[in-house]
C-alpha positions in Angstrom: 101.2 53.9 106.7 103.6 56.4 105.2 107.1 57.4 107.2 105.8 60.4 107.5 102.7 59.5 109.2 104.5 56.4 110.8 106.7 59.4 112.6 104.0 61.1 113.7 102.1 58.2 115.5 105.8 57.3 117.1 105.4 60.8 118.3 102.1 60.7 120.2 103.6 57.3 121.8 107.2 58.7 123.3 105.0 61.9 124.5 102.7 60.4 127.3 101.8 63.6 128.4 100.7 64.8 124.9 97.0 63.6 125.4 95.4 63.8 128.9 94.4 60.4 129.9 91.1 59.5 132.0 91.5 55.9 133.5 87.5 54.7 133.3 88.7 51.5 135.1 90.5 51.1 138.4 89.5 49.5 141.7 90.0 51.0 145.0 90.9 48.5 148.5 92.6 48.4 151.4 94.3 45.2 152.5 94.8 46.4 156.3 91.7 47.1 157.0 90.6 45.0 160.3 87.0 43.9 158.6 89.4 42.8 155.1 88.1 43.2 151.8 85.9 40.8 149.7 88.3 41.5 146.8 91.2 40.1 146.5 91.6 36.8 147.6 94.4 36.9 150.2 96.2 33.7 148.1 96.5 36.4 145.2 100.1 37.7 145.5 100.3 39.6 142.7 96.6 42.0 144.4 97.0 41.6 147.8 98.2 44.5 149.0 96.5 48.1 149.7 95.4 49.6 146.3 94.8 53.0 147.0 95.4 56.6 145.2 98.5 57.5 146.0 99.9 54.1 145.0 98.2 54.6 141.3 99.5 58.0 141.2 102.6 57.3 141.6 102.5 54.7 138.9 100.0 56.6 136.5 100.6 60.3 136.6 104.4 59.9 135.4 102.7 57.8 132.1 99.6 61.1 131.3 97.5 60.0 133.2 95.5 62.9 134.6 92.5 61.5 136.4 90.7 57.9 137.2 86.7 56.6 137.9 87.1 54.0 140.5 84.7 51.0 140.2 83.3 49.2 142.7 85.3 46.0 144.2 83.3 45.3 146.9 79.5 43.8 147.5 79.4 45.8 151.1 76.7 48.5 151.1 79.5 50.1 153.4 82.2 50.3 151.2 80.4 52.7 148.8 81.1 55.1 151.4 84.5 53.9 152.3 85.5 54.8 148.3 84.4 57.8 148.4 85.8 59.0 151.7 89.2 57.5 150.4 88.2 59.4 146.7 87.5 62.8 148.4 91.1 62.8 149.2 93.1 63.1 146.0 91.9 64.8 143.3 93.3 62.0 141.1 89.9 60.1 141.5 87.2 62.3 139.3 84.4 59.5 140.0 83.6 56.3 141.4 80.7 53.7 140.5 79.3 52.0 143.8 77.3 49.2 144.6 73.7 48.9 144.8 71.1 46.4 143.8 68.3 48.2 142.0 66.1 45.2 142.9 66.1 45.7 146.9 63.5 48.0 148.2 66.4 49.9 149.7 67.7 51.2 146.5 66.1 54.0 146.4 67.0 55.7 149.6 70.7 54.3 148.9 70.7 55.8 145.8 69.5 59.3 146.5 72.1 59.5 149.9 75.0 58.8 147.7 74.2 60.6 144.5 74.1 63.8 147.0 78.2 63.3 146.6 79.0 64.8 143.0 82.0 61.6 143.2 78.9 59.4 142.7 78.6 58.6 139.3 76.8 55.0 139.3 76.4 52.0 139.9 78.0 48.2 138.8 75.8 45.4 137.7 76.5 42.3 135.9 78.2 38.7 136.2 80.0 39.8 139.7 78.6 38.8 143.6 76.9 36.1 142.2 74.7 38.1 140.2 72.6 37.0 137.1 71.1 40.9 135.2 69.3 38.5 132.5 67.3 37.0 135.4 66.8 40.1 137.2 65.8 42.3 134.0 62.2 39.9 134.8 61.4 41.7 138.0 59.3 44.8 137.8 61.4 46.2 140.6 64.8 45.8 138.8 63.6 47.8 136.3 62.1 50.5 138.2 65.4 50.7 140.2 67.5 51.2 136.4 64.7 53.9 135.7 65.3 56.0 139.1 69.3 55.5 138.2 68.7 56.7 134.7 66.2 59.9 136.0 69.2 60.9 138.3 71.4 60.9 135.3 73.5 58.3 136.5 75.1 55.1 134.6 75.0 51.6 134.8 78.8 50.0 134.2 78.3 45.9 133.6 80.6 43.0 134.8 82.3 40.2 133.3 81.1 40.1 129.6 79.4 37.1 128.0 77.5 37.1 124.9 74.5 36.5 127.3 75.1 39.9 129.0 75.6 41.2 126.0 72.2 40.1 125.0 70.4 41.8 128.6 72.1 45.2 127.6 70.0 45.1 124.4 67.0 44.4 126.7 68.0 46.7 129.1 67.9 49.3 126.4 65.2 48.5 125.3 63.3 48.8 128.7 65.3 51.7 129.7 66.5 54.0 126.8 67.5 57.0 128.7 70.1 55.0 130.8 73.7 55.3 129.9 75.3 51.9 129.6 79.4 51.3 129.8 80.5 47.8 129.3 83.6 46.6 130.5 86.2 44.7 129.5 84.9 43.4 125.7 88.4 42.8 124.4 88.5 39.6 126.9 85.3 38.4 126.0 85.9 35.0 123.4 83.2 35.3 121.2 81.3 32.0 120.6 82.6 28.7 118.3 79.3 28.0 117.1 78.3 30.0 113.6 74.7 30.2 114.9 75.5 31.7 118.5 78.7 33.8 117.1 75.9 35.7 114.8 73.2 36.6 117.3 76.6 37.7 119.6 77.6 40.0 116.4 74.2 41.0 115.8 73.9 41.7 119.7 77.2 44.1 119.5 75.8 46.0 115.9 72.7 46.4 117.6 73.9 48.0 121.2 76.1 50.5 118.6 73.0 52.0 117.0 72.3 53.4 120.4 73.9 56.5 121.2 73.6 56.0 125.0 76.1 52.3 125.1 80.0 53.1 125.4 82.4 50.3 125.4 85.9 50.1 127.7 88.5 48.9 126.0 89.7 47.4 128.8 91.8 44.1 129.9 93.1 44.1 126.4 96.0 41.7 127.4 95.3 38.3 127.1 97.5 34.9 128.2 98.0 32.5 125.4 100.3 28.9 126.4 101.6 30.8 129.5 102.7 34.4 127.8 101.4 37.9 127.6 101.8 38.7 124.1 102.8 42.2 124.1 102.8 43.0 120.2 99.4 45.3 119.2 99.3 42.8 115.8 98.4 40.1 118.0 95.6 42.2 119.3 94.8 44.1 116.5 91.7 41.9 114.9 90.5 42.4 118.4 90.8 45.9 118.8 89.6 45.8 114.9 86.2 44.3 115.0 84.9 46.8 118.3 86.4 50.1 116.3 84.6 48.9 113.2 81.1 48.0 115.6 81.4 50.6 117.6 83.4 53.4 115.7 85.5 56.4 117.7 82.7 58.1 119.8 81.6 55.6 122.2 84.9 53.7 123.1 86.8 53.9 126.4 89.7 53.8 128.2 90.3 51.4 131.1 93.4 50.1 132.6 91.9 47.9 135.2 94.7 48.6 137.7 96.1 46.8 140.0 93.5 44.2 138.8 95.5 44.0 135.3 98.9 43.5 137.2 97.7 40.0 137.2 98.4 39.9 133.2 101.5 42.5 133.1 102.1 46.5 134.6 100.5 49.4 134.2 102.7 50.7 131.1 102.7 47.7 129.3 98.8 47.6 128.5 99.0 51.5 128.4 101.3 51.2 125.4 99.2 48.8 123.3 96.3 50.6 123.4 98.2 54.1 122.9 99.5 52.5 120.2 96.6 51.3 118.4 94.3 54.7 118.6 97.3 57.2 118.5 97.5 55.0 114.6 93.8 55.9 114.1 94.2 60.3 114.4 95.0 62.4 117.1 91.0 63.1 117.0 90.3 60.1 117.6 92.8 58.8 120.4 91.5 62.4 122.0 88.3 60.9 122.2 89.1 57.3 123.7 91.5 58.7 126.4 89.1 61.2 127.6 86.2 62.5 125.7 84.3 60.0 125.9 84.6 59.3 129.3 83.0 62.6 129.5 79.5 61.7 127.8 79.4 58.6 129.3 80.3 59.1 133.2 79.9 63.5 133.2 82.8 63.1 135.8 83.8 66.0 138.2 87.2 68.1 137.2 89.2 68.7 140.5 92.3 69.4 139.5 93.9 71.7 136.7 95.8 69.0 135.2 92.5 67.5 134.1 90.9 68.8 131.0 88.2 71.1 130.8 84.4 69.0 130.1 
């Protein structure tokens, strides 16, 4: 990189404000609730304590952050409710992704009385709740639940990657091409050992990038290696590498996972990695990853002038 062009990146980092920012990634609960919350575990320290807007305003806003999609972290039919009540109420939150099991024959009512509320934006599915989509994708009733989701123009986010859910979102494409896709959280995923199973993971990822509908979060970037957050992009750069080069600048996402990635290190510190890295790839591009995107894949409701225009 020239100086010139090394200047201008260092530019884009110091001015946090200079590209809007949609967090795709954050998790809404309330420790002091009298029912509790499935999510976090009370021995958790680091969570346990109310995660709500104003909290992540306060710590976003002041870094660009404009707006945030709030994904489910609760199993309760209830709380999909509860999150959006608690969304309604600052125009920080431009979305949330409930809970619902397309399977159960009361996904469809549940799915038409919440996608009535323009906040509703889909639905979370995957390795989470002790939930298995590869065995579900064989029920006839699964799929016709992921066909009413995609029909009301909503998305399915996933949970947890492994190479074997990486595997049912090609089948899930295959059986349902009009649904939008987002996986989450690929930078954590360690791809296989074995030659054999680290090709068909590969061939998995090229595949899901031919199709235009599949977004990826860049998301939980940080990683612990001997008991250390490494906080240097190079030592997440071949990472970061191989998804650009799959997936390429129009169908990657920004995610912080907050307050679920305090657990690794704050807010600013995984901010500034990944601002980092696609500020070095072209305004355009970063442009793209911190909002755009979001944009085809979630069609999120703008509430507040602050936010861009979709």
């Amino acid at each position: 990189m020239s100086g010139m062009a090394a200047l201008a990146v260092q530019d884009l980092i110091a001015q946090p404000a200079s590209i809007p920012i949609i967090d795709a990634h954050i998790h809404l609960f309330d420790t002091t609730r009298p029912q509790g919350v499935p999510y976090p575990d009370k021995n958790n320290l680091t969570l346990y304590q109310p995660a709500l807007p104003e909290r992540y305003r306060k710590i976003a806003r002041p870094l660009g952050v404009v707006g945030a999609i709030e994904i489910e972290a609760s199993p309760w039919i209830e709380d999909n409710l509860w999150v959006l009540d608690v969304s309604a109420q600052d125009t920080i939150i431009v979305g949330t992704v409930g809970n619902l099991e397309p399977a159960k024959p009361e996904f469809p009512e549940y799915l038409e009385r919440y996608h009535r509320n323009p906040l509703f934006r889909g639905i979370r599915y995957g390795n989470l709740w002790g939930r298995d989509i590869g065995a579900e994708l064989s029920k006839p009733e699964f799929i016709a639940g992921l066909k009413l989701l995609a029909d009301a123009g909503l998305v399915l986010d996933t949970a947890n990657p492994r190479p074997d859910l990486i595997e049912s979102m090609v089948r899930v494409t295959d059986r349902v091409p009009n649904l939008r896709i987002v996986i989450d959280h690929l930078p954590q995923l360690d791809p296989p050992a074995e030659p054999p199973a680290l090709k068909q993971y590969e061939a998995n990822l090229r595949e899901l990038a031919k199709r235009p509908q599949v977004y990826v979060k860049i998301s939980e970037v940080l990683r612990r290696v001997n008991g250390r957050i490494p906080t240097d992009l190079n030592f997440y750069r071949p990472r970061l590498d191989q998804l650009w080069d799959i997936f390429g600048e129009d169908h990657l996402i920004f995610g912080s996972d907050w307050p679920n990635a305090d657990n690794w290190a704050p807010f600013d510190v995984g901010l500034r990695i990944v601002r980092e890295y696609f500020t070095g790839k072209g305004r355009a591009s970063a442009e793209k990853y911190f909002w755009k995107n979001s944009v085809a894949a979630y069609r999120w409701i703008r509430r507040d002038p602050s936010q861009p225009e979709t």
